[in-house]
MITIBA-365315 format. One record per atom (N, C-alpha, C): residue number from 1; chain; atom name; z, y, x. Coordinates in steps of 0.1 Angstrom, whole numbers. Last residue first. Example, Ala and Ser with C-alpha at 12.3 -4.5 7.8 and 13.67 -1.06 7.14 Angstrom:
2
pt i=2 ch=A at=N w=71 v=-22 u=128
pt i=2 ch=A at=CA w=71 v=-11 u=137
pt i=2 ch=A at=C w=79 v=0 u=129
pt i=1 ch=A at=N w=78 v=-57 u=132
pt i=1 ch=A at=CA w=78 v=-45 u=123
pt i=1 ch=A at=C w=78 v=-33 u=132
END
This chain:
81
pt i=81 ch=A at=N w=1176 v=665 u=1078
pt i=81 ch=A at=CA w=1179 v=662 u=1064
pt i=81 ch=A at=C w=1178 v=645 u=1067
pt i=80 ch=A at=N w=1179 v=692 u=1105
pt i=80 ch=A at=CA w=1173 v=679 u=1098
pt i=80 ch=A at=C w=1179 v=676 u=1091
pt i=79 ch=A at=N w=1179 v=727 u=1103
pt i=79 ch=A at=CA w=1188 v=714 u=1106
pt i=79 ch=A at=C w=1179 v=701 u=1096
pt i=78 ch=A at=N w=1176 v=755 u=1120
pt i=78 ch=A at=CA w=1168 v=743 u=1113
pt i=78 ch=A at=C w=1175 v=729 u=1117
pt i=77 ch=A at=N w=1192 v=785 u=1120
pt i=77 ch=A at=CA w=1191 v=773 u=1128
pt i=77 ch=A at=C w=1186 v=761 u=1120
pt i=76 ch=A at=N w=1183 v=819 u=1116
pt i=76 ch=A at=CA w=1190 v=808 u=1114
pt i=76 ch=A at=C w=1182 v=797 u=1116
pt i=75 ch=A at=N w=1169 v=839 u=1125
pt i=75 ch=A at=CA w=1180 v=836 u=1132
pt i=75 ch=A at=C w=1188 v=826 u=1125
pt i=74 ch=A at=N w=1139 v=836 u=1113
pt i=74 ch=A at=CA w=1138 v=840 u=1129
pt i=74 ch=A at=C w=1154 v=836 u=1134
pt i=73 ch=A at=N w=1146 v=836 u=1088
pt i=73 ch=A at=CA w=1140 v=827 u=1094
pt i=73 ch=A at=C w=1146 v=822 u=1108
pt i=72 ch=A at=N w=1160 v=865 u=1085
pt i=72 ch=A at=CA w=1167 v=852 u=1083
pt i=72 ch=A at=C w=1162 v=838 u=1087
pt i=71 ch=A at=N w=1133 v=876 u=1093
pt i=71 ch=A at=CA w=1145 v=879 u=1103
pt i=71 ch=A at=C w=1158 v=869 u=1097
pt i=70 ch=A at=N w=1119 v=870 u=1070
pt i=70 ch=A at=CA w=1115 v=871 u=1085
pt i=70 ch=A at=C w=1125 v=867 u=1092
pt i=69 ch=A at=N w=1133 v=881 u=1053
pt i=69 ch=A at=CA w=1132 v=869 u=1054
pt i=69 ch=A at=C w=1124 v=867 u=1067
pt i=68 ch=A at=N w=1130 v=909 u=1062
pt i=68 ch=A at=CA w=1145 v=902 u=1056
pt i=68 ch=A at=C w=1141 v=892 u=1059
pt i=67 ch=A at=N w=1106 v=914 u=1058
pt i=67 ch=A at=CA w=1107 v=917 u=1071
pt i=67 ch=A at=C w=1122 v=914 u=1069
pt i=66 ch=A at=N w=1101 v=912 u=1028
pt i=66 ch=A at=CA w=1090 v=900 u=1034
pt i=66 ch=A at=C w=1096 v=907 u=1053
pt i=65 ch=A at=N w=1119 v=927 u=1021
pt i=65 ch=A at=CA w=1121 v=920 u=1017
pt i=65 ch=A at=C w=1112 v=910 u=1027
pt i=64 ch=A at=N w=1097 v=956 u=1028
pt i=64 ch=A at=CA w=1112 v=954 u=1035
pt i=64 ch=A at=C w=1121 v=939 u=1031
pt i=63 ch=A at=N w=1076 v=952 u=1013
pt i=63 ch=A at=CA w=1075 v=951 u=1032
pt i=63 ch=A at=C w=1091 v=947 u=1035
pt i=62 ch=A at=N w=1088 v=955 u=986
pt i=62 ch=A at=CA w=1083 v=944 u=990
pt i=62 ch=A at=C w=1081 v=937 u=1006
pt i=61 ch=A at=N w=1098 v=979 u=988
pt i=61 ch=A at=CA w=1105 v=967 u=988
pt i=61 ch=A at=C w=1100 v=953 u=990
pt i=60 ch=A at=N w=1074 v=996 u=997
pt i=60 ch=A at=CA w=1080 v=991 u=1003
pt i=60 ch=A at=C w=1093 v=984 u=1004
pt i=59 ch=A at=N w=1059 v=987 u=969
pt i=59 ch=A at=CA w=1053 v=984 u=982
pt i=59 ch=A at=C w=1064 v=983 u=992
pt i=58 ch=A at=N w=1079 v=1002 u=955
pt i=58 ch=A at=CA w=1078 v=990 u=952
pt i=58 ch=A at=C w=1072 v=982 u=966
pt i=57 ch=A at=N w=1076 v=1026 u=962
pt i=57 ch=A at=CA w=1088 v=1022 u=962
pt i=57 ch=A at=C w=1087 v=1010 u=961
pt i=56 ch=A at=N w=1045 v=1031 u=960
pt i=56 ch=A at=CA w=1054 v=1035 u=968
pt i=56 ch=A at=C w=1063 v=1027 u=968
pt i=55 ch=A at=N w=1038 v=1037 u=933
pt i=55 ch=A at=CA w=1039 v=1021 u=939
pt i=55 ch=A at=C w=1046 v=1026 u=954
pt i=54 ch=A at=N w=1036 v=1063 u=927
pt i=54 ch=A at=CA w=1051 v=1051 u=918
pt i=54 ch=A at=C w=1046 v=1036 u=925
pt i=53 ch=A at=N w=1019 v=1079 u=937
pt i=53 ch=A at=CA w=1027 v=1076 u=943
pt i=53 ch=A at=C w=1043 v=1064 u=937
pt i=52 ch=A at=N w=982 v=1076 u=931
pt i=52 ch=A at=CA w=995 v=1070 u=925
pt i=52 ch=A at=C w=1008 v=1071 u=937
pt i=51 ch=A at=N w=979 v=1106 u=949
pt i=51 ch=A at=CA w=974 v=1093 u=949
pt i=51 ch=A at=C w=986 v=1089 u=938
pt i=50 ch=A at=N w=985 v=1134 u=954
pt i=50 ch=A at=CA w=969 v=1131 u=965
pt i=50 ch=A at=C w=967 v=1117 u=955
pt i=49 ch=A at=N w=1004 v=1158 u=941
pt i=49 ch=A at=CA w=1003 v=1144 u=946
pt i=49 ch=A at=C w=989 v=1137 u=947
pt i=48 ch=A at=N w=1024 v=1187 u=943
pt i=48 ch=A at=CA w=1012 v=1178 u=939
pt i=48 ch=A at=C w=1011 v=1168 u=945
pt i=47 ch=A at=N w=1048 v=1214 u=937
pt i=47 ch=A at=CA w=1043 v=1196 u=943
pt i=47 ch=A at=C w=1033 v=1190 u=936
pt i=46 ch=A at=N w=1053 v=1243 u=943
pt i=46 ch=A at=CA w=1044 v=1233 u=934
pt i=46 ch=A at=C w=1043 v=1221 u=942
pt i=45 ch=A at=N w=1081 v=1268 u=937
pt i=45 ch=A at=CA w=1072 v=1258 u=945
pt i=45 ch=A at=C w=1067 v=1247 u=937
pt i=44 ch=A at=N w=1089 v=1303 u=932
pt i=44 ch=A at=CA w=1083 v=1286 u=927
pt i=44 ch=A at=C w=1077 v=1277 u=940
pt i=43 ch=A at=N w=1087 v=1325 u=947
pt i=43 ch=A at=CA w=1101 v=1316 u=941
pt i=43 ch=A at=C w=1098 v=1304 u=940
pt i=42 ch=A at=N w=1068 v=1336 u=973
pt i=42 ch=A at=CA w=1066 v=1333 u=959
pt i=42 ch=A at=C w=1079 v=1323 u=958
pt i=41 ch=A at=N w=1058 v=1361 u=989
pt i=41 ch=A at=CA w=1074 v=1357 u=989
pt i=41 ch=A at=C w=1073 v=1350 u=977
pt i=40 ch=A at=N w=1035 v=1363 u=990
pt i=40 ch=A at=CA w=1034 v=1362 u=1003
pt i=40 ch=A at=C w=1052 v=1354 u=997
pt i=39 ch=A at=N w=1019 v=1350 u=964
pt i=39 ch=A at=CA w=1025 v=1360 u=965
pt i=39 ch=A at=C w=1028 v=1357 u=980
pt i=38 ch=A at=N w=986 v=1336 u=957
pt i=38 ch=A at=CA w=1001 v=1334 u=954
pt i=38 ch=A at=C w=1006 v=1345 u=966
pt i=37 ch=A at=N w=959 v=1336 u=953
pt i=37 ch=A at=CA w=964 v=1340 u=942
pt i=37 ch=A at=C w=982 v=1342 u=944
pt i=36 ch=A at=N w=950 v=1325 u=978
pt i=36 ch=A at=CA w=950 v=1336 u=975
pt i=36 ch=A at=C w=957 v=1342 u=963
pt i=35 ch=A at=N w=969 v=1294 u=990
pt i=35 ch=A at=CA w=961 v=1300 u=982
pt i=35 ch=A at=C w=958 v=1320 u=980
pt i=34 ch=A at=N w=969 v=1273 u=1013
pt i=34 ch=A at=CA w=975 v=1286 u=1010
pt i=34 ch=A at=C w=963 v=1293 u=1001
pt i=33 ch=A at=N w=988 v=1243 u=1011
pt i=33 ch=A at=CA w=974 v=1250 u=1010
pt i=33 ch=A at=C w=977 v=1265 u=1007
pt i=32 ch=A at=N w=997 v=1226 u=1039
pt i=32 ch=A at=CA w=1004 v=1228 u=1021
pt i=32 ch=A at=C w=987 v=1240 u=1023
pt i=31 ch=A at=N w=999 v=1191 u=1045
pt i=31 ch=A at=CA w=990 v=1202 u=1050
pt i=31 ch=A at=C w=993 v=1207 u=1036
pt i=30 ch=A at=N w=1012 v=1162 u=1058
pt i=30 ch=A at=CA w=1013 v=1176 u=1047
pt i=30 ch=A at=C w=1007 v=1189 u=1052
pt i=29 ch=A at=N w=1014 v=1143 u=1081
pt i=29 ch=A at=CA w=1008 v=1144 u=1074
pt i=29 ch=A at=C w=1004 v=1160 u=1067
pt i=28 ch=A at=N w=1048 v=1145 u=1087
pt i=28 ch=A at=CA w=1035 v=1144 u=1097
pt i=28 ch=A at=C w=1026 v=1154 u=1089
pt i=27 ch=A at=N w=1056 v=1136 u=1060
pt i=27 ch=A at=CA w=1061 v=1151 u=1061
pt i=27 ch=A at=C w=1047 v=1153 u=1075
pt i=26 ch=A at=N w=1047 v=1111 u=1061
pt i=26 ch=A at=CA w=1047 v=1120 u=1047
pt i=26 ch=A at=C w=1044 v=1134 u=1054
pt i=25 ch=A at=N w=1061 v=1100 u=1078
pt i=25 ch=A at=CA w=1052 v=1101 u=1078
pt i=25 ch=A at=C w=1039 v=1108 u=1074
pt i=24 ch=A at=N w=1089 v=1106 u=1071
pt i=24 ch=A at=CA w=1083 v=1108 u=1087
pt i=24 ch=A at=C w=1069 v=1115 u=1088
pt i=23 ch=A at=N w=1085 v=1088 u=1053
pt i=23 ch=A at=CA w=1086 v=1101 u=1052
pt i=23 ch=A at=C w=1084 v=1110 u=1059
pt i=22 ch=A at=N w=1083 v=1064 u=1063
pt i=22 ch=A at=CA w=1072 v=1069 u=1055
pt i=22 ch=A at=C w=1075 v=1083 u=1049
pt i=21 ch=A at=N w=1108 v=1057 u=1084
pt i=21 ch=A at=CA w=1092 v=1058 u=1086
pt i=21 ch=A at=C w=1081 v=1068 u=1073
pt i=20 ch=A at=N w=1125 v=1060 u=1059
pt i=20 ch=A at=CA w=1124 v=1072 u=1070
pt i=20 ch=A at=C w=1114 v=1068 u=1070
pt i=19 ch=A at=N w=1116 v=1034 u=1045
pt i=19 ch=A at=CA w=1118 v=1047 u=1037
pt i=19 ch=A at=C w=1120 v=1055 u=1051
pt i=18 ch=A at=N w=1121 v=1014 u=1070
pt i=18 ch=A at=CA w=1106 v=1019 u=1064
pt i=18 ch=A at=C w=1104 v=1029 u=1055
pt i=17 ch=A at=N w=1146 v=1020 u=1072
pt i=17 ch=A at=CA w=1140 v=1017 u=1082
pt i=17 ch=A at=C w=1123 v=1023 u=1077
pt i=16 ch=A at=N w=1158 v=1009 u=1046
pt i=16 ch=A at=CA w=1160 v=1020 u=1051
pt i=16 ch=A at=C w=1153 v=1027 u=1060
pt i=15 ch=A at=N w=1145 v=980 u=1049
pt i=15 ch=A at=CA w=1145 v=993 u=1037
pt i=15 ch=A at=C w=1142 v=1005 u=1039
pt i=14 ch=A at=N w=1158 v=972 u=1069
pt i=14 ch=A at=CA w=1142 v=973 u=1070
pt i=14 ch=A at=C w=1142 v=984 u=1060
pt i=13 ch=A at=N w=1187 v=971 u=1066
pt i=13 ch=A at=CA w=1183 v=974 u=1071
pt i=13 ch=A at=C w=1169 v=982 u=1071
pt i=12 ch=A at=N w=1190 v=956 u=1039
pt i=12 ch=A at=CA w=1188 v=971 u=1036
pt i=12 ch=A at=C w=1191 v=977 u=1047
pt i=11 ch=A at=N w=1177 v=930 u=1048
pt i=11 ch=A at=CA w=1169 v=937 u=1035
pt i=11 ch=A at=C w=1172 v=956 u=1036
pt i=10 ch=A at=N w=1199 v=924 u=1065
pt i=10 ch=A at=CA w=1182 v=928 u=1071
pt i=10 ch=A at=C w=1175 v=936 u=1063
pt i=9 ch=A at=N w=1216 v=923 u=1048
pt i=9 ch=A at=CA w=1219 v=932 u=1057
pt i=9 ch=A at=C w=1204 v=932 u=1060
pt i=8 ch=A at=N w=1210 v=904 u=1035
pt i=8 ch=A at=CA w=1209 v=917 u=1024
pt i=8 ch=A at=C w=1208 v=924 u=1038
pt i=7 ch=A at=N w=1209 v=882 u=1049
pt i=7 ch=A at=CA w=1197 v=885 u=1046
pt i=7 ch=A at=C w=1196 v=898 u=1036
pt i=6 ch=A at=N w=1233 v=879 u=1057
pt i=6 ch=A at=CA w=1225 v=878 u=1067
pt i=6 ch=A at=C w=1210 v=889 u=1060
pt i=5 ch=A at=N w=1241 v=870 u=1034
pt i=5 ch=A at=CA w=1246 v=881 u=1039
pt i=5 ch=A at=C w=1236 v=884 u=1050
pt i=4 ch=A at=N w=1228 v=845 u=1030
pt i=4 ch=A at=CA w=1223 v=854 u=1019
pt i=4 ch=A at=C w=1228 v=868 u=1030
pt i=3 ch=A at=N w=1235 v=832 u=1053
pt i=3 ch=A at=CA w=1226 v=831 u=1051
pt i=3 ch=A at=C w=1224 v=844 u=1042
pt i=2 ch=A at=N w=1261 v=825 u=1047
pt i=2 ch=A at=CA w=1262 v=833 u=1058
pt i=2 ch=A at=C w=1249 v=839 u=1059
pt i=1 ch=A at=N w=1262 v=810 u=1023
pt i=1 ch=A at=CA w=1267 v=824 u=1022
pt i=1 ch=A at=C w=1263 v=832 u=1034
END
C-alpha cells in the first residue's frame, strides 16, 4: 500500500508538473498572426492548431507515469526473496 500511495502522489505530482511545463511552453512559443482583414477591436477569437494536438494528453501521461515509477524505484527499498 505504501508503495501504490507513493506512486499516485509522484504520478499526480509529475502530471501536474509537465502540464504547466507545456503550457509555459505553449504560451513561450505563440506567435498570434495579425491579419489585415480583422478589426483593430475584433469580439471573436480564433484558435488554430499547428499539429495533432489529442496526443498531447496522452504523451504526457505517459512521461508523467514512466517519472512515478522512476521515483517509486528510486525510494523504495530492495528486499531479497
Amino acid at each position: 500500500m505504501k508503495k501504490f500511495v507513493l506512486f499516485i502522489s509522484a504520478f499526480i505530482a509529475a502530471y501536474f508538473t509537465l502540464q504547466i511545463a507545456s503550457g509555459l511552453v505553449l504560451t513561450w512559443f505563440y506567435s498570434p498572426t495579425i491579419d489585415a482583414t480583422t478589426t483593430p477591436f475584433a469580439s471573436e477569437v480564433v484558435f488554430t492548431s499547428a499539429g495533432p494536438t489529442y496526443l498531447a494528453a496522452p504523451i504526457l501521461a505517459l512521461m508523467a507515469a514512466m517519472a512515478a515509477y522512476g521515483t517509486t524505484q528510486l525510494f523504495t527499498k530492495k528486499t531479497a526473496h
